[in-house]
Structures are given as C-alpha cells and as structure tokens.
N, C-alpha and C positions, 0 to 999 in steps of 0.2 A: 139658628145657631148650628153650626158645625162641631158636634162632637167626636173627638177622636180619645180610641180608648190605649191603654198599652205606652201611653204616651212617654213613659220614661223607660222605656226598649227603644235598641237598636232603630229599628220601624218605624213604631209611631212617633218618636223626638223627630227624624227625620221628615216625617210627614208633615208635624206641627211647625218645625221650622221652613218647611216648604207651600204653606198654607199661611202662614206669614208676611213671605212674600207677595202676596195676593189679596188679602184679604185684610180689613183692619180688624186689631186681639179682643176687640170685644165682642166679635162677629165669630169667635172660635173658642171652645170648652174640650178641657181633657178631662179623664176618669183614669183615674189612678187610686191603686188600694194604700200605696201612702204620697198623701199630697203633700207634706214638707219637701220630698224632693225636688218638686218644680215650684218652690220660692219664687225662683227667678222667672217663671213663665205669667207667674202671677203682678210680679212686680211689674209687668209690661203691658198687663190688662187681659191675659187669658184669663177666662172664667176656668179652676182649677178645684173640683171637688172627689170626693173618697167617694171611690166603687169597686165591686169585689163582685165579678161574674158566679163567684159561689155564695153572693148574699142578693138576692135577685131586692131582695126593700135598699139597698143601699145602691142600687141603681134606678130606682124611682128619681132620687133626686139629681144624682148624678146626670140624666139624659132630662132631666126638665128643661122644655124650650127647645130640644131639640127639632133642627129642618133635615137633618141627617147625622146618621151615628155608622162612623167605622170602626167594625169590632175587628180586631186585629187578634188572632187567631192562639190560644193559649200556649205556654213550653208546656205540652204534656200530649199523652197519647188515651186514646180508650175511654170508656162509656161516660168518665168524670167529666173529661173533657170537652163531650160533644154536649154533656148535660150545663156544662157550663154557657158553652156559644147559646142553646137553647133560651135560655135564662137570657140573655144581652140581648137576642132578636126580641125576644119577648117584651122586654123592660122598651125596647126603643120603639118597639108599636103600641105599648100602652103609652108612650109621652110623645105620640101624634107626628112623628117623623117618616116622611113622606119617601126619604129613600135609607138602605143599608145599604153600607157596602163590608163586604168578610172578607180577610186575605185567606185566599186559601189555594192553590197549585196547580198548574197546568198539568200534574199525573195523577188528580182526585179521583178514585174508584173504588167501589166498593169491593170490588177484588185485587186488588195493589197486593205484592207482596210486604209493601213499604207500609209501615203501620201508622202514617199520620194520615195516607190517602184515603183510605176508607172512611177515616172522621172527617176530614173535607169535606166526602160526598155526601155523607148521612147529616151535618153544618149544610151543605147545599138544599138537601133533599126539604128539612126545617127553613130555610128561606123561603122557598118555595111557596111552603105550605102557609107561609106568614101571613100572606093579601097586602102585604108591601110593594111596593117597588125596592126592585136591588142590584146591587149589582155584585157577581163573584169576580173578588180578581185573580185570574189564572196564571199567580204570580209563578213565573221559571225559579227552577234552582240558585239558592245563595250560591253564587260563588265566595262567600266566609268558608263555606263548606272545605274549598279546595286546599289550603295550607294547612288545615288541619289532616287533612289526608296525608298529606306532603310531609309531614313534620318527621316523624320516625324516617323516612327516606334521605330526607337531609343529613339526616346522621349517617345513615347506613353506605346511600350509593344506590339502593334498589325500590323502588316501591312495587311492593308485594299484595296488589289485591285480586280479589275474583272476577272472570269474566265479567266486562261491564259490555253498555253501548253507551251511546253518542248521549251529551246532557247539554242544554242551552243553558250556561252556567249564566246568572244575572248580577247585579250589585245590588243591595240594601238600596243606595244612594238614588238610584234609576228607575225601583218599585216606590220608594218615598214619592219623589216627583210627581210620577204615573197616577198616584195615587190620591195626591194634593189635585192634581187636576182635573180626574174624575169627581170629587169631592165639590169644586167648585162651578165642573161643567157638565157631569154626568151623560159623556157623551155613551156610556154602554148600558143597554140592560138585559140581567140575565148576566152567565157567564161570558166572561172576556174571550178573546182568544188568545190564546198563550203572549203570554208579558214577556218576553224571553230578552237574551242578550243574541249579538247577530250572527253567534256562529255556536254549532252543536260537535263539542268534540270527544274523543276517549280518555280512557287513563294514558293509554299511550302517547299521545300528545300532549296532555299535561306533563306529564314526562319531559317531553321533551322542552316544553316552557321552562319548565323551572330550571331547567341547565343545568350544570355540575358534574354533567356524567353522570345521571341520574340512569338507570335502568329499571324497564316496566315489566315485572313479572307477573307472570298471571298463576295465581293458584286458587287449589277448592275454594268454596264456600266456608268446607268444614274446618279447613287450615286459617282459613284469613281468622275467623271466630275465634280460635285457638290461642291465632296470635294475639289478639286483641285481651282476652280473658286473660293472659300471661303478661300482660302490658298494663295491671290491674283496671282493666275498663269495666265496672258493670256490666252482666249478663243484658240486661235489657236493653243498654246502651249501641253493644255488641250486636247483638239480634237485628237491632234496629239497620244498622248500618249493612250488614249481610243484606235486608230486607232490601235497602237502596240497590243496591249491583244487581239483585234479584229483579225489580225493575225495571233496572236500566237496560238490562236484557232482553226486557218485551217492548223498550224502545217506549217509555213513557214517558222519559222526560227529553222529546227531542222529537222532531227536527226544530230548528230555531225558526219564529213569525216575526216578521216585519211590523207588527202591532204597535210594539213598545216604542221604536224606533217614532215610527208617525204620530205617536200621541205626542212624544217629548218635543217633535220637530228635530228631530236630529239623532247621530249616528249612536244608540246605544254602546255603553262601555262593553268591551272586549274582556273575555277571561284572561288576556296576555296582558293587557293593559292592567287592569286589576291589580296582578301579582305583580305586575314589575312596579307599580306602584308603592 
C-alpha cells in the first residue's frame, strides 16, 4: 500500500488524486492529523487514518501495511520540524516500507540563506541514514509563490524587491504528478535532479508577465524587510522571504532541468502560463 501523508494540502490531495488515476483506492492510504476531512476519500475506498508526525505512536498505525510512505514535508521551519520528518522516516521503517520518498527542493543546503533549505538537507541527511530506500524530490520553486509577490505591485505599478537571480518557478499540479509517478514507478533513487518548470527567470520578467505597466525596482534587502514589517507581515515571515532573494542571488534555485518535463512525458507548465491562467 501507498501511503501519502499531508494529504489534505495543496500537495498531497493532488498527489492522492493523481495516484487514483493509476492505481485502484484500496491500493492507496492517507495520514492525516484530522481524518474527517477526507470523508470523501474514504467513501471511494482510500484507506484514511489519523497521524501527526509530532506523535511518532500515531503513526505506527497510520503507515501499517505500508510498500511506500511519501512524507510531504511540514509548513514550518527549524529543529521542530526536521524533528518532525525524523519521526515519519522512522515510523515508515518500523512498518516495513521498502521505499520513502520526502518533498524537499532543488536549493536544499545546509548553508541556504533561505531557512527551509537547511532542514531539507539535515530531512536528507536522516534519509540517508534510514537503510531504506528513498527517494528525494528536488522539487523546483512553487510558482503559488509568484502572485503573492505580485499582489502589492498590482496595486501600486512597481514591484519593489531585492536583488534576486533566475528561479525555475514549478506548479503544485506538475510536482503532484511527478510525484504519483514516482510512487508508482520509483524510477529515482537518492535525490532527483531538480523537478523544475522549463524556464529560470527574474523579478524582472515576472514583471514583465504580469503586465499593467508593472515596474521592477530593485532595492536593499534592509528596505524590502521594512516594507514587508509595515505591511504588518511577521518578522519571521519577512526574514524568510529576504532569506529567498538572499538565495536567489547564489543562484540556487535555477537554471531549469529537463527532468520533470521527461518523467511527465510532456512539456512542463510555464511560470507565464501559470499566472495567465
């Protein structure tokens, strides 16, 4: 049995309904910390039971029967959270599952300035060390990321952030896929090579997508934070987000790989396509 966890994120629904397509629903199990939400998964014969990667006994049952368990990577940053992935690799090697697969990013490093990369790599490092088979997937950048960027500029006319470089912006919809089909075919193992979408571009060209007379300005690091802190965001939200263009700078998340492209059989979605979508 194919367990997927996160299953009522963004991600994993998409994975679960991409894994559908392929596979019959009793041949597939979510973990989820509340399973009323996927009634409906269950009405169709997913195996659908509670798990909470910060109760490692409520994923004993949760991954029971498991052939493979993808941990789909927590919303948080720092020690909780890589103690958490710890905890899911663990639970899915005690209940005899032959392969993992982690989402985790094509700019995972322990020296990232971006604060989710570093738990990636130390999530990678605990694969590893599992005696599993696994596979990392070196998923590219959400392009969800991108309109949220964009939103304050829409208003204004200007998007105002700090020197970036080039990012392989991807879609949710095109790592789900990617994802389901590793699951079923497990053509990688070990880390992938970047999952990307098929072109690596700037602010300044997002810019220029989004149209309107949009204008790309580039300022500090210490001004975009500013702005952001006055635009009542979270300090650590803020941080976070400087930490990306910090990044992006060393050219981590980019050039774009043909990978994704040839696992799907076909042309990955476009960052252009995406928003005009």
């Amino acid at each position: 049995m194919i367990i997927v966890t996160g299953a009522s994120g963004l991600l994993g629904s998409a994975v679960v309904a991409n894994l559908l397509d392929r596979l019959p629903a009793e041949q597939i199990g979510v973990s989820v910390r509340d399973p009323r939400q996927l009634a409906d998964l269950q009405r169709r014969g997913v195996r659908v039971r509670q798990g909470d990667f910060a109760d490692p006994t409520s994923l004993e049952t949760a991954f029971e029967g498991a052939s493979a368990v993808l941990i789909v990577s927590v919303n948080g940053i720092g020690d909780d959270s890589v103690r958490q992935h710890r905890n899911a690799i663990t639970a899915a090697v005690a209940a005899g599952a032959k392969r993992i697969l982690y989402t985790s990013h094509m700019g995972a490093d322990p020296s990232s300035p971006f604060p989710p990369m570093p738990d990636h790599a130390a999530t990678e490092e605990a694969l590893r060390a599992a005696g599993t088979a696994f596979t990392s997937l070196r998923n590219g950048f959400y392009a969800s990321t991108v309109p949220m960027l964009l939103r304050k500029a829409l208003e204004t006319g200007e998007l105002r952030v700090p020197e970036d470089g080039p990012i392989a912006w991807t879609t949710h919809a095109d790592l789900a896929e990617a994802a389901a089909r590793i699951l079923v075919d497990s053509p990688f193992d070990g880390p992938t090579p970047p999952l990307t979408g098929p072109e690596a571009i700037d602010m300044s060209r997002v810019a220029e997508i989004a149209g309107r007379d949009i204008r790309h300005v580039v300022i500090s690091d210490e001004e975009y934070r500013h702005d952001l802190l006055a635009a009542g965001l979270p300090a650590p939200a803020a941080d976070m987000l400087v930490g990306m263009f910090a990044a992006g700078r060393r050219g981590d998340f980019g050039p774009a790989d043909p990978a994704l492209a040839t696992l799907l059989g076909r042309p990955a979605t476009t960052i252009e396509q995406f928003l005009r979508a």
